[in-house]
Structure formats: structure tokens, C-alpha cells
C-alpha positions, -999 to 999 in steps of 0.1 A, spaced: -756 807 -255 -751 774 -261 -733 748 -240 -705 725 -255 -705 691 -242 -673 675 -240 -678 637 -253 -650 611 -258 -671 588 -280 -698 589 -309 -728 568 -304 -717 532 -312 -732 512 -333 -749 478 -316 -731 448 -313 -749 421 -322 -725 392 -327 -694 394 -300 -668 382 -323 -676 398 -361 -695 423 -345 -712 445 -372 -691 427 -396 -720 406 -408 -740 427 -413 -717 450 -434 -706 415 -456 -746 415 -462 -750 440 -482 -723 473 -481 -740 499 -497 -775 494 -474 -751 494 -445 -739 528 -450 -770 546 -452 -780 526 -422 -752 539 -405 -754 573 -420 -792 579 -403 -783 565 -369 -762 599 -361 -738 622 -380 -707 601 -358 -709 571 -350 -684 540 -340 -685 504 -355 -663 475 -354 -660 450 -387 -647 422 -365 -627 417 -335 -596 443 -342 -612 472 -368 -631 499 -351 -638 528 -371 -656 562 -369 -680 566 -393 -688 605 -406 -723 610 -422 -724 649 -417 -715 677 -437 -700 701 -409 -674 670 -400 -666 668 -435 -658 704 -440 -633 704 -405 -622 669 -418 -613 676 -453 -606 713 -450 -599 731 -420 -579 702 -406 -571 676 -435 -531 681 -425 -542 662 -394 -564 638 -414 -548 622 -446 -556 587 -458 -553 557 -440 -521 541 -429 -529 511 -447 -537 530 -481 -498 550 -475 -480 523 -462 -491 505 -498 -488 465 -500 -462 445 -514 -482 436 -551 -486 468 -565 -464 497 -541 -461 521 -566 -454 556 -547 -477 582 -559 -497 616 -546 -527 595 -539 -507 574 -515 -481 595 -505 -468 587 -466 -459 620 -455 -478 656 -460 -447 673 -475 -445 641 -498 -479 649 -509 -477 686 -512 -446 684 -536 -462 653 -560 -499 676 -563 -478 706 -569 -458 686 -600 -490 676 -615 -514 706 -607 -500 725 -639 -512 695 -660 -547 700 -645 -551 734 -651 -583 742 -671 -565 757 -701 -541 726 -708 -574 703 -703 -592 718 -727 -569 707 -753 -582 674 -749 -618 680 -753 -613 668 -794 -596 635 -781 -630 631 -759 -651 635 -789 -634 615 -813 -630 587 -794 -665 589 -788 -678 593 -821 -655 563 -829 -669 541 -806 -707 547 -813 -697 539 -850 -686 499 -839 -712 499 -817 -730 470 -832 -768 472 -839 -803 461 -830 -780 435 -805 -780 431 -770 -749 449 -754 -736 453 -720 -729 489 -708 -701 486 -684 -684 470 -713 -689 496 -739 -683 526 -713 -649 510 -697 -638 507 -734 -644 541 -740 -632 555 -711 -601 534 -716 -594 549 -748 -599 583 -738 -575 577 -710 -548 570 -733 -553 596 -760 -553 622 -738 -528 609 -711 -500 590 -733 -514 598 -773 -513 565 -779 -540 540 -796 -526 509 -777 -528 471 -791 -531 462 -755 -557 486 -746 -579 450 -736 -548 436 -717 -542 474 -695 -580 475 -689 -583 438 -675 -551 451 -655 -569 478 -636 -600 461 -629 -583 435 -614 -568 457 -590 -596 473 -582 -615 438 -573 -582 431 -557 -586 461 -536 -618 459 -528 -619 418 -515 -590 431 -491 -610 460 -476 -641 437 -473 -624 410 -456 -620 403 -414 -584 390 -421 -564 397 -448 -549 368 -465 -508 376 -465 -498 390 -500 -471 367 -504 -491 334 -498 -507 317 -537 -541 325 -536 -560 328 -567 -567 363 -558 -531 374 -550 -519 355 -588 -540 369 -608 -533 404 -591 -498 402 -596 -499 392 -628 -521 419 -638 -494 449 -616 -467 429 -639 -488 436 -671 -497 471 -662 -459 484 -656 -451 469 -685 -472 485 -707 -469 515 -689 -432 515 -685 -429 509 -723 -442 543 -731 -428 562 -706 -395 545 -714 -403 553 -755 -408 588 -746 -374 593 -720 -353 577 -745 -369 608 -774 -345 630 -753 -379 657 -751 -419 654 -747 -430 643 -780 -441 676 -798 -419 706 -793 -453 723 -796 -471 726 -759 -506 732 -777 -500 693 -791 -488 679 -757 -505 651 -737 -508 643 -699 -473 625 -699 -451 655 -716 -465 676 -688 -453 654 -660 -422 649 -681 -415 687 -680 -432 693 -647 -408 713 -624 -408 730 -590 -395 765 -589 -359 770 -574 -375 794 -550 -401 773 -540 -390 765 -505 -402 726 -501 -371 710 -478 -366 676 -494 -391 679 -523 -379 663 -554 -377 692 -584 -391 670 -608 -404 631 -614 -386 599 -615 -391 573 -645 -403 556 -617 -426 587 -606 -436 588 -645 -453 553 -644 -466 556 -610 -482 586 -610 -500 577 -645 -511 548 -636 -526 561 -607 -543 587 -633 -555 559 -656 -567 544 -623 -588 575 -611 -599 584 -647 -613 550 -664 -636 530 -640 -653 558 -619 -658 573 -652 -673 546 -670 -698 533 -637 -705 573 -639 -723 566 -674 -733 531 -667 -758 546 -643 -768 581 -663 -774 558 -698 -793 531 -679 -814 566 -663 -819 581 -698 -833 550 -712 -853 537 -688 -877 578 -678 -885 592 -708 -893 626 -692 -856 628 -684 -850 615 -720 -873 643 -737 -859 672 -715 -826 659 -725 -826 657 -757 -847 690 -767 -814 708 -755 -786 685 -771 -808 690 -805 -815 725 -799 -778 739 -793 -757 713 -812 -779 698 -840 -759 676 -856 -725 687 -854 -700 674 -824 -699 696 -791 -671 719 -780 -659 732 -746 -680 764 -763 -715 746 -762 -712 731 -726 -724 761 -705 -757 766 -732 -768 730 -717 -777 735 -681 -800 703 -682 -769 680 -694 -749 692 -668 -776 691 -638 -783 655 -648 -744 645 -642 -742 665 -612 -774 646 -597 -758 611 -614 -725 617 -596 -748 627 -562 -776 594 -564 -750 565 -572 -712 580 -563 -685 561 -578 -667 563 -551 -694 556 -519 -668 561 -490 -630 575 -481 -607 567 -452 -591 594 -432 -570 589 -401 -559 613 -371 -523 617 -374 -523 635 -339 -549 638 -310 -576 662 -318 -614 674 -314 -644 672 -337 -673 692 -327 -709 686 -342 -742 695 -331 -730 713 -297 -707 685 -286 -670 679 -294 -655 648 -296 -616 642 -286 -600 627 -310 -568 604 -302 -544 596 -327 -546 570 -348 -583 570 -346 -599 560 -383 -627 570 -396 -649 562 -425 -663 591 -443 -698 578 -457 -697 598 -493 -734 574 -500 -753 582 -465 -744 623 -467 -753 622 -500 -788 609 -491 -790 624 -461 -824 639 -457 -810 669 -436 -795 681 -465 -817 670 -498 -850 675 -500 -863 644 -518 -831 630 -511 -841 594 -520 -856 604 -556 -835 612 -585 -841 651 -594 -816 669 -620 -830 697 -609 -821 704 -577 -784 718 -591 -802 741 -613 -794 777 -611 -823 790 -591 -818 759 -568 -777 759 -561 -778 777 -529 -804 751 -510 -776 723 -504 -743 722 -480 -710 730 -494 -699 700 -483 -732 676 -484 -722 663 -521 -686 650 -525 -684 630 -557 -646 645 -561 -638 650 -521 -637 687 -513 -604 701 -496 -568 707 -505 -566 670 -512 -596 672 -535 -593 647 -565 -571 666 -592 -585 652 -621 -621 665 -613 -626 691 -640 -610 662 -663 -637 641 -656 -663 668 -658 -655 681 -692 -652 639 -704 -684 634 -693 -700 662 -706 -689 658 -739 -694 624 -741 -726 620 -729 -739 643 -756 -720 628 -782 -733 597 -773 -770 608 -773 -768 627 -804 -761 592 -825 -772 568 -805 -806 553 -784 -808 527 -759 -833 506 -751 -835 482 -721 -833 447 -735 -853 435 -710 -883 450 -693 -885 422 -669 -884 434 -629 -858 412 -624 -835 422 -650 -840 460 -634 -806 466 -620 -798 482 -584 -765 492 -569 -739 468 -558 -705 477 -535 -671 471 -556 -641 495 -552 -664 517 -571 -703 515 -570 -713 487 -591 -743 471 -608 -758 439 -595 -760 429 -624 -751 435 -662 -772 470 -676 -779 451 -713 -786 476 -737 -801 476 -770 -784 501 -793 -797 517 -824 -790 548 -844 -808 577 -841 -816 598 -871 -808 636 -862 
């Protein structure tokens, strides 16, 4: 039988400069530092500077008790709930309490329900086929650009039904947030929000333009006196939150029955948030994969042509191609959009990993390293090479529940996963069936790797040359 050792800390990550500690070496370069990290030990402690000290998790058992089995004790970090004074919108995502949570994801899990997001699968399409018709030709074109524009537009077509003049203006908004977000969580000291920094303007201004725009629609649709088809078939992501309500005898103590106005703009733009740039890096890096290996290319095509032709997909086609969907899978597993989530212990508590348990006071943070797990080499074999493959069929049952996380497993799971499934894999053969791209540079130095940004990034722009492609 095996003996448990009782151990009150990880392994700790060396110290090498007194007063940033591993700070430096984080500031170098992010995304190396986490699979650094992630192969030292499954827990281990580092400090980014003199006052943050953090667990870091790299292992799919303390993933599972962490998310799962104990994720009442483990919610976000204080900092994310607590909110900041630029942008404090209340929402599920940031909700302080557990019963505050539990009430806002049980309002909006109707609207995530597979049969009311299939209705949207002809938005996803359209928009697609819309956009790969002004795509302009034989031209140089950057792909974050065209993939944030279209996930943008799908966004709000399927969450608001609206074709918006200031589509440009709400997209700017949002990644401006997101940069905002991210220089704060990268930073020793935090500049105060209140003080005029370039960064904390241009932030504001962009949270001013996004509840506008926001609060316009919501406001249009209130003031309608109903959601904006009488028809539920024909409704869109706001009539659902609009009509969303708890049941009388659902016994939630303090729960509000339904959302605010204020909830209403909240909660969707923390939808838009979730939905348009993890989306659009998700394609940034499957395009740039299917134009740069042509064995990936070849296989991938033979299917699209061989079930679809030339007409558009449906929800119907998606499970008769396998390769399409092993390819996004293995996308969402080699370059996650989302490299790392904070957790922290609301109450003292134990962890317990290979043989030894680790007491957990409260309070404690802890960095769960979604990058190093995913290329952990304890759970993928040839975890460092890109393989579609491995989430084939015959292959499924070879990998940890919990090793691959693109959407955070758990009751706090994201809620617009199977959204952002279906989107992708409808666009991606939409895209494909109409369009090829070409690398507009085969230069080494123009080959792009990954970069750290509130979502994984590209070091530089992927520059595309687009053409038609006769079917």
C-alpha cells in the first residue's frame, strides 16, 4: 500500500533575482515560461515579484479535483471578482459569490442548449460565405484581421440579429480590453486605474464605446415591450436572456428570477467577449496550418469535397467529417486561446498528487498552466508535434479527461463551448470550400510563432494570399 506524505509546499521554483524574482524571466517570454514551469513538476510555487506568489498546476489529476470535485472551493481569482473600476460590469464570468454564479449560469444555460444553438448554424454560414466574397484577391491580407471580422459579425447575428454600422468601433472596443487586461496581469505593479495613462484612456474610452453600443440594442429591444419575434424558432441570443427565468420552485435564496438591463449588457458583452477573439486566434492558427503542410491540406480537403461538394454545410454534414473536426480539436490542444486560468482557495484545503498531499491555506492562488498540460509529455505521445489524429475515434481513449482544456472542464466549464464548436466547424469548411491561402512570404523570418496576449497571439502578422478556388 502506498504511503501518503503530508507536504505543506510544492517544489518552488529558483529564485534567481531577490527582488523580481522569477518575474524576469516570465516578462521574457510568457508562453516558454509556462512549459518551463509545467516540466519542472505537476505543482510548483513561483513568485512574479516581491508580493505575488502563486501555485502553478501542470497536471491533469489537480485539474480534475480543482475544477470538478472541489471547484466550490476554487473559483476565480479575487482580483478577476472583485472587477476594477474601468470596466466592472457584473456578470457569471466574474461573479463574487458561488450562489451569484450558480443563479447567472442557470439564466443563461437554456440559451446554450444544443437545440436553440443550432438555429444559428445559417447565421455562421452566411456570414461566412459573405465575407470570402469581399475577400479581395491575389493581395496580401492579414488573417487576424479577416478572422476577428468575421467572428465579429457572427457574434452579432447570432447574439443581437443585428448587422451593426459600428461593428469596426465594438471590435476595436474589445480588443482593447483585452490588451488592457493583459498589460495589467503582466505587470509587477499595477498602475492605479484612476491615474491618465495612455493605457487606462484609451481603455475607458473603448468600455464607454462598448456600453454604448451595447446598451443601445438592449435598450431598442426593452423598449419593443417583447423579444423581437413572437416566434422562438427566429429568436437570437438576447431574446433568450430577455425571457430567461428561474422557476418559482427553484429554491436559490437571494437569486434574482430574471436579468437586469444592466445584467442584459453585461452578460452579452461578456458573450461577445468569450465568443470573438478566442474564436478568431482559433482560425488564425488552423488557416496558417492548412496552408503552410499540404498533407494536412490534401486530407482535408478530400473530405470537405467528398461530403459537401459545392453546396454550404449543415449541422447534418458535421459528424460525416471526422478529419475537420480532429484538426480543430488538435488546433484548440497545440496553440490554446486561452494558455492559463486563475483559481483561488476560498477555504483551507488539500491537494494530493503523485502520493503526497499538499495543505492548502486559504487564499492560496494558483495558476492552472492550460499550455504546459497540454504538452505535457505524460499525457501526449508526440506532444510537441501537431497530429489531428490523435482525437480520432480509434485513438480517443489514449489521453486524460482532463489533460486538454481548451473550454475548462467542470461545473464552471465555459458555456459557450458547443457555440464555438459548431462556428468553427462550419466555418472552417465554408471557408475552404471557396477559398485558398497561400503564405505571402516563404521567408524563415516571416514564419510566425506564438506570442502571449490575453489570448495566444502571433508574433507577428500571418499575411495571407487569398485566391478562389474552383470547386
Amino acid at each position: 500500500m502506498a504511503t501518503t506524505v503530508l507536504a505543506s509546499q510544492p517544489q518552488a521554483l529558483e529564485n534567481k533575482v531577490p527582488f523580481f524574482a522569477n518575474y524576469l524571466d516570465y516578462r521574457s517570454d510568457p508562453l516558454q515560461f509556462w512549459m518551463d514551469v509545467g516540466r519542472v513538476g505537476p505543482l510548483v510555487e513561483i513568485q512574479l515579484g516581491p508580493m505575488q506568489k502563486f501555485w502553478v498546476v501542470t497536471d491533469a489529476d489537480l485539474f480534475q479535483q480543482i475544477l470538478q470535485s472541489k471547484s466550490k472551493n476554487f473559483p476565480r481569482d479575487r482580483q478577476i471578482r472583485q472587477g476594477n473600476a474601468i470596466d466592472n460590469g457584473r456578470t457569471v464570468f466574474n461573479a463574487k459569490t458561488y450562489e451569484e454564479w450558480r443563479w447567472r449560469r442557470r439564466l443563461l444555460q437554456p440559451g446554450f442548449h444544443k437545440r436553440e444553438l443550432a438555429k444559428f448554424a445559417e447565421s455562421m454560414v452566411t456570414e461566412t460565405t459573405q465575407l470570402a466574397n469581399e475577400i479581395p484577391q491575389n493581395v496580401s491580407v492579414d488573417l487576424a484581421d479577416l478572422t476577428k471580422k468575421l467572428t465579429m459579425r457572427i457574434i452579432c447575428q447570432t447574439m443581437f440579429s443585428a448587422s451593426l454600422a459600428e461593428t469596426d468601433v465594438l471590435q476595436h472596443a474589445f480588443e482593447q480590453t483585452s490588451y488592457f487586461g493583459f498589460k495589467r496581469m503582466s505587470s509587477i505593479v499595477n498602475v492605479p486605474h484612476w491615474l491618465p495613462t495612455k493605457l487606462n484612456l484609451d481603455t475607458k474610452a473603448a468600455v464607454t464605446d462598448k456600453y454604448r453600443i451595447l446598451g443601445k440594442i438592449v435598450d431598442e429591444r426593452l423598449a419593443s415591450g417583447q423579444p423581437k419575434d413572437d416566434a422562438p424558432t427566429s429568436w437570437d441570443m438576447l431574446d433568450m436572456l430577455i425571457s430567461a427565468q428561474l422557476d418559482d420552485e427553484d429554491e436559490m435564496p437571494g437569486a434574482e428570477r430574471s436579468f437586469s438591463r444592466d445584467d442584459l449588457i453585461a452578460e452579452m458583452s461578456s458573450l461577445v467577449f468569450a465568443g470573438h477573439e478566442t474564436t478568431a486566434m482559433t482560425l488564425v492558427w488552423l488557416l496558417n496550418k492548412v496552408a503552410t503542410d499540404q498533407t494536412i491540406y490534401q486530407k482535408l480537403m478530400v473530405e470537405i469535397d467528398a461530403v459537401l461538394g459545392d453546396r454550404p454545410p449543415t449541422l447534418d454534414d458535421l459528424d460525416q467529417m471526422p478529419y475537420t473536426h480532429q484538426l480543430i480539436q488538435e488546433t484548440l490542444r497545440y496553440y490554446p486561446s486561452v494558455y492559463v486560468t486563475l483559481r483561488e482557495a476560498e477555504a483551507d484545503d488539500e491537494l494530493t498528487v503523485g502520493g503526497a498531499t499538499y495543505a492548502v491555506p486559504a487564499g492560496r492562488q494558483f495558476i492552472m498552466n492550460i499550455r504546459g498540460l497540454h504538452h505535457s509529455k505524460e499525457y501526449w505521445s508526440n506532444a510537441d508535434q501537431f497530429v489531428p489524429e490523435r482525437f480520432s475515434a480509434e485513438n480517443s481513449q489514449e489521453w486524460h479527461k482532463f489533460a486538454y482544456q481548451p473550454f475548462i472542464s467542470g461545473p464552471k466549464k465555459c458555456i459557450g463551448d458547443q457555440f464555438a464548436m459548431m462556428e468553427l466547424r462550419l466555418v472552417v469548411p465554408t471557408l475552404l470550400q471557396r477559398l485558398t491561402f497561400e503564405p505571402a512570404s516563404s521567408h524563415p523570418a516571416h514564419q510566425v510563432k506564438e506570442a502571449a496576449g490575453f489570448v495566444m497571439e502571433t508574433d507577428k502578422p500571418v499575411m495571407m494570399r487569398v485566391k478562389s478556388r474552383e470547386i
